[in-house]
C-alpha positions as CSV (number, residue, x, y, z in Angstrom):
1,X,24.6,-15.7,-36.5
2,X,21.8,-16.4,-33.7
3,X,23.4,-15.0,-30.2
4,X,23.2,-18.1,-27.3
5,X,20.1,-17.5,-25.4
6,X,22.4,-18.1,-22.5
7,X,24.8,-15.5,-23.1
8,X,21.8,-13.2,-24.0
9,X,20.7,-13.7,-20.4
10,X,24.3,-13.1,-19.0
11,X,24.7,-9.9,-20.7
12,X,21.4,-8.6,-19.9
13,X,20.0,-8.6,-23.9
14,X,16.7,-10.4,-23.4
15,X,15.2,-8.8,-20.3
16,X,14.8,-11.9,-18.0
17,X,16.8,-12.5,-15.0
18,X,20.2,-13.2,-15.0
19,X,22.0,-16.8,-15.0
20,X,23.2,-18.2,-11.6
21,X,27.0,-17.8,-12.5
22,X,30.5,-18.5,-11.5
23,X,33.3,-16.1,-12.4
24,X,36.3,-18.2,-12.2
25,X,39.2,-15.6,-13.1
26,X,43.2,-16.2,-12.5
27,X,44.5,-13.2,-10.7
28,X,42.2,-11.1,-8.1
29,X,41.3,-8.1,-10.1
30,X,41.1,-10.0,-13.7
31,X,37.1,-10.6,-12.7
32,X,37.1,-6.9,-12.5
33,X,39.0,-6.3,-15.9
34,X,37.0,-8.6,-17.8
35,X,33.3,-8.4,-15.9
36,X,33.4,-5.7,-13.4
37,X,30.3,-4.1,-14.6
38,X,28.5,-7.1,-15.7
39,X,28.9,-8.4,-11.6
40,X,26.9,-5.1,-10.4
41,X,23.9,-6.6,-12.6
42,X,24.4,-10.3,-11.7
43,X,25.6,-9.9,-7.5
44,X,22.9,-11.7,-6.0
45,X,23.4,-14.6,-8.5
46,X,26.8,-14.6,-8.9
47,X,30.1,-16.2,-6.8
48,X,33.9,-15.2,-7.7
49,X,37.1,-18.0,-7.6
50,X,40.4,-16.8,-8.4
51,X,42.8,-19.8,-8.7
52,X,45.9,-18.1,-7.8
53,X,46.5,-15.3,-5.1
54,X,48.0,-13.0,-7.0
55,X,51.3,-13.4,-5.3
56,X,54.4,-14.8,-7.4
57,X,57.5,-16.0,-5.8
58,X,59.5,-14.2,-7.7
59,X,59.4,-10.6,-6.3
60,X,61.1,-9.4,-9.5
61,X,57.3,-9.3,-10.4
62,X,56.3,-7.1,-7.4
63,X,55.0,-3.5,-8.4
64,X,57.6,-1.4,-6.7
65,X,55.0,-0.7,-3.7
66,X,55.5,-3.8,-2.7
67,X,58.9,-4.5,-2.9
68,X,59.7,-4.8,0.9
69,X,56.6,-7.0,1.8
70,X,57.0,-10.5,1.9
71,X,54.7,-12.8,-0.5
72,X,52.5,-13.7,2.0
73,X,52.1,-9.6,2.9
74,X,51.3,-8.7,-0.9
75,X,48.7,-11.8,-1.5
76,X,46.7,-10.6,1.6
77,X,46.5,-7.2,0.4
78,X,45.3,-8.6,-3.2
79,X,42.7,-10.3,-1.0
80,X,42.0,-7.1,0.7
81,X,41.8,-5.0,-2.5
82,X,40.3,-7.7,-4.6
83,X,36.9,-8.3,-1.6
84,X,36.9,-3.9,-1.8
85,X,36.2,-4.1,-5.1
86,X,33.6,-6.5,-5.4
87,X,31.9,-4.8,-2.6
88,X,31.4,-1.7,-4.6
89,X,29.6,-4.2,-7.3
90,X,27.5,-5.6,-4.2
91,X,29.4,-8.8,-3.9
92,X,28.9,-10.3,-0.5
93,X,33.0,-12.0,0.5
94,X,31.4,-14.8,1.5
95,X,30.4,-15.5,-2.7
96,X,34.4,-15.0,-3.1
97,X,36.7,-17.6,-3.2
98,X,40.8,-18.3,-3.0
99,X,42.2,-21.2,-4.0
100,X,45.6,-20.1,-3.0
101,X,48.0,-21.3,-5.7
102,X,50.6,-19.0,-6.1
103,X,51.1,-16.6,-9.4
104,X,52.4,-17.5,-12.4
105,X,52.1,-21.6,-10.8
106,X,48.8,-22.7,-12.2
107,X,50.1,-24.9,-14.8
108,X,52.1,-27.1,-12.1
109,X,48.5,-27.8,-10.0
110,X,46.0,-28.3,-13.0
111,X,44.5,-31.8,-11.7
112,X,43.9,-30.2,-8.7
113,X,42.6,-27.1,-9.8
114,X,40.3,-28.9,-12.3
115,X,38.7,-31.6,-9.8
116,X,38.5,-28.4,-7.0
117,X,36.3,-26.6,-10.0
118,X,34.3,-29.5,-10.5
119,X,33.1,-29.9,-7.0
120,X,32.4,-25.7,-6.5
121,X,30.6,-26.1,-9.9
122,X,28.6,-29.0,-8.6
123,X,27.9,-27.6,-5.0
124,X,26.9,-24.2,-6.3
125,X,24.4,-25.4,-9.0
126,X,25.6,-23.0,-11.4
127,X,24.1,-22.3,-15.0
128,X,27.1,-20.9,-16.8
129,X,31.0,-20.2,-15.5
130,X,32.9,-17.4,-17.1
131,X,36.7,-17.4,-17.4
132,X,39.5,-16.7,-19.2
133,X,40.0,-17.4,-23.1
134,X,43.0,-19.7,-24.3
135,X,45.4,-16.6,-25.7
136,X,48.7,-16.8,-24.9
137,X,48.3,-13.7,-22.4
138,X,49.1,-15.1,-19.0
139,X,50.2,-18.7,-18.3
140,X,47.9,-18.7,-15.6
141,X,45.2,-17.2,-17.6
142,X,45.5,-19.8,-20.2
143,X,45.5,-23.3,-17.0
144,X,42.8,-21.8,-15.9
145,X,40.7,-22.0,-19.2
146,X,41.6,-25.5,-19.4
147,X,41.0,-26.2,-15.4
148,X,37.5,-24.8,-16.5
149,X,37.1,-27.0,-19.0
150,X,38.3,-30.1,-17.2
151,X,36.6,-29.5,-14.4
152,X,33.3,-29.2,-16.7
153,X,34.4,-32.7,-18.3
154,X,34.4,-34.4,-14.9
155,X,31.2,-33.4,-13.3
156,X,29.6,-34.5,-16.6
157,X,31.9,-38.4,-16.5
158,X,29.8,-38.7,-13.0
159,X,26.7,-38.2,-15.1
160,X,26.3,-34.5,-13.6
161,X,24.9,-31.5,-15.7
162,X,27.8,-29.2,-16.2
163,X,27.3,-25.5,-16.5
164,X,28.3,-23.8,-19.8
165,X,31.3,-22.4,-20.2
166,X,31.5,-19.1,-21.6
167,X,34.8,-16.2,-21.7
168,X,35.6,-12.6,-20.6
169,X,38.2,-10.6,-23.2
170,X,41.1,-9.4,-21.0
171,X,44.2,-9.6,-23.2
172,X,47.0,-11.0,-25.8
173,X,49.4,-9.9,-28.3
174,X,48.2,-9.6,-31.8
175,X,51.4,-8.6,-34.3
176,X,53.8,-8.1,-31.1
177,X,51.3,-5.8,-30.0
178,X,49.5,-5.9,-26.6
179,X,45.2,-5.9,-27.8
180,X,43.2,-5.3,-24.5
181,X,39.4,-6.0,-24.0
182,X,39.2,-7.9,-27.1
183,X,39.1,-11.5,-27.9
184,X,41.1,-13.2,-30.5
185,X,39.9,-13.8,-34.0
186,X,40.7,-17.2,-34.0
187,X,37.0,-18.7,-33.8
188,X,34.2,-17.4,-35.8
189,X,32.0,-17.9,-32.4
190,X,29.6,-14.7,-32.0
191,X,30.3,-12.1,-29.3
192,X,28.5,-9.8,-27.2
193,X,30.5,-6.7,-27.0
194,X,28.5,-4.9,-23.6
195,X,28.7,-1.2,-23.5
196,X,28.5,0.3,-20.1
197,X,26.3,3.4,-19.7
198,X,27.9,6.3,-17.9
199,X,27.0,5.0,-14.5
200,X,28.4,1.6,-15.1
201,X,31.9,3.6,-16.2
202,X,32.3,5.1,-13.5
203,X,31.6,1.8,-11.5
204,X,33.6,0.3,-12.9
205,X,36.6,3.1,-12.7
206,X,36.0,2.6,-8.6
207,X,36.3,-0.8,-8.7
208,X,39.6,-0.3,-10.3
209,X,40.4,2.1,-7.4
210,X,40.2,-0.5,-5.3
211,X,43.6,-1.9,-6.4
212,X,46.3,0.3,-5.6
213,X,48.9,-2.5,-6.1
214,X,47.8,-3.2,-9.3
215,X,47.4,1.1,-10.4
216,X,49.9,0.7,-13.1
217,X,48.7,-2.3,-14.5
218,X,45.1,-1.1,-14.6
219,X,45.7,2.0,-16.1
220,X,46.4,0.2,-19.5
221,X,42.4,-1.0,-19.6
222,X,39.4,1.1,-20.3
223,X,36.5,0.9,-19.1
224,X,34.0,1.6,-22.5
225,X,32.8,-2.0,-23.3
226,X,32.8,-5.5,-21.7
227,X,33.0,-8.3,-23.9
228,X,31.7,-12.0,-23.6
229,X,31.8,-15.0,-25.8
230,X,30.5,-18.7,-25.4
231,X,33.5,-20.5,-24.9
232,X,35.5,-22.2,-28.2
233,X,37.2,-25.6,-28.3
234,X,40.5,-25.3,-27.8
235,X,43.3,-27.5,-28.8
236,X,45.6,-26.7,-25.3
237,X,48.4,-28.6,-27.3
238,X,48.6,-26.1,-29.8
239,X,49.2,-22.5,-29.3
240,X,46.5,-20.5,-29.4
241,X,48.1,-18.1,-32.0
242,X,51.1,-18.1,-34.1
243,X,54.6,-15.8,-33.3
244,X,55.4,-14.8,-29.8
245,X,53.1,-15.6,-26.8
246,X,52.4,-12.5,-25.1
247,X,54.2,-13.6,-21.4
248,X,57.1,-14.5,-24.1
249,X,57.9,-11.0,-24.5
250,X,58.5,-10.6,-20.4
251,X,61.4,-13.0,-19.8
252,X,59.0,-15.4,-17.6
253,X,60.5,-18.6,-16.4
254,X,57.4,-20.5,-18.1
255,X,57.7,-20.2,-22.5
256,X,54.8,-21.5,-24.3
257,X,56.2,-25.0,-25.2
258,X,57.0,-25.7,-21.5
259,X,53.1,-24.7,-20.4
260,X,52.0,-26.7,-23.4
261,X,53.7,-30.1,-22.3
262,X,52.1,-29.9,-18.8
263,X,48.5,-29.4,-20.0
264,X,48.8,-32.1,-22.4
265,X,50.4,-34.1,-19.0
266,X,46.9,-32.6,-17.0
267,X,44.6,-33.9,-19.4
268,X,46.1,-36.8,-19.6
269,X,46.3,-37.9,-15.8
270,X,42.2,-37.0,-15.9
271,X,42.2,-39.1,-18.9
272,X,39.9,-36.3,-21.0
């Protein structure tokens, strides 16, 4: 199957200059996870949104670090260690951007989020915007693929060119086992699977350094291959696999049936 010129570009397989491109990523540090790497190549091209701040309101989800901070403490230090990290890639903070929702509460602003994406996409004349795939991993993972998505649908309803939309593999449960760094094989849509030379390893290992917070989570991901797909279409009424969502297994307040009935609620108040 012919690989997308477009993704070619991204991923640095047909030798001409990068796209203009938008990383829009849940959580700061899920840009690093799924594109760390890939940024050093496209910095001077590239801008960074993260739709939540990292910060739950639940401090049961804290790491133990940060148990005596207060939220607003432990989402500026995600800022703090998230703009670290992208400096080591060479991205400028002034090409990264918060939206501020809080973690684990993406599903309850999609509208919002969506129509926010749709003017940064619009303002920023980007060619392609890389997210987050529709798996079940995160619940704020799987709003913002459909934000993406939306927001994409409305710039084109006011007769704008919207970028193309592909994903970065982070992770999902596959057999009630956590997969990392791969994509689900739901969609026969062809893959790029990046793999990073030495130098780009231990890039990437430093940008990961960068978030002491998160040095338990991170642990869990290496740092061999970086994997990119154009973006599927997704029925976000559906779940995205069958069995157990993967934030099912963690005693979240939000199940899959609950963040279900408020993206069909979102794309029905933007009428898509």
């Amino acid at each position: 199957m012919r690989t997308d010129p477009l993704l070619a570009r991204l991923c640095g397989h047909d030798g001409n200059l990068p796209p203009a491109t938008l990383v829009v990523a849940a959580h700061p540090d899920d840009e690093t996870i799924g594109a760390g790497a890939r940024l050093a190549r496209l910095a001077s091209s590239s801008w960074i949104v993260h739709v939540t701040d990292g910060a739950p309101v639940d401090r049961g989800s804290f790491p133990a670090s940060m148990m005596m901070a207060s939220r607003a403490t432990y989402a500026r230090i995600r800022r703090d260690e998230v703009l670290r990290a992208l400096a080591i890639a060479g991205i400028d903070p002034s090409h990264v951007h918060g939206m501020g929702v809080r973690d684990q509460e993406a599903m309850f602003d999609m509208v919002d989020i969506a129509e926010r994406l749709a003017v940064l996409m619009h303002d920023l004349d980007v060619e392609i915007v890389v997210t987050h795939a529709y798996e079940g991993g995160h619940p704020d993972h799987d709003a913002t693929a459909l934000c993406v998505r939306a927001g994409a649908a409305l710039l084109a309803r006011k007769g704008c060119r919207p970028p193309r939309i592909a994903e970065m593999s982070c992770y999902h449960d596959r057999g009630g086992a956590t997969v990392r760094g791969e994509f689900l094989p739901t969609f026969d849509a062809p893959e790029i699977a990046v793999e990073l030379t030495d130098e780009e390893r231990r890039l990437k290992r430093s940008m990961f350094s960068a978030f002491a917070t998160q040095r338990e989570v991170l642990a869990a991901f290496r740092c061999e291959c970086e994997r990119f797909r154009m973006a599927p279409s997704y029925d976000f009424g559906t779940p995205p696999h069958d069995g157990r969502l993967h934030y099912e297994r963690f005693g979240r307040s939000v199940g899959g049936a609950t963040w279900r009935a408020f993206a069909r609620a979102a794309i029905k108040k933007m009428n898509l």
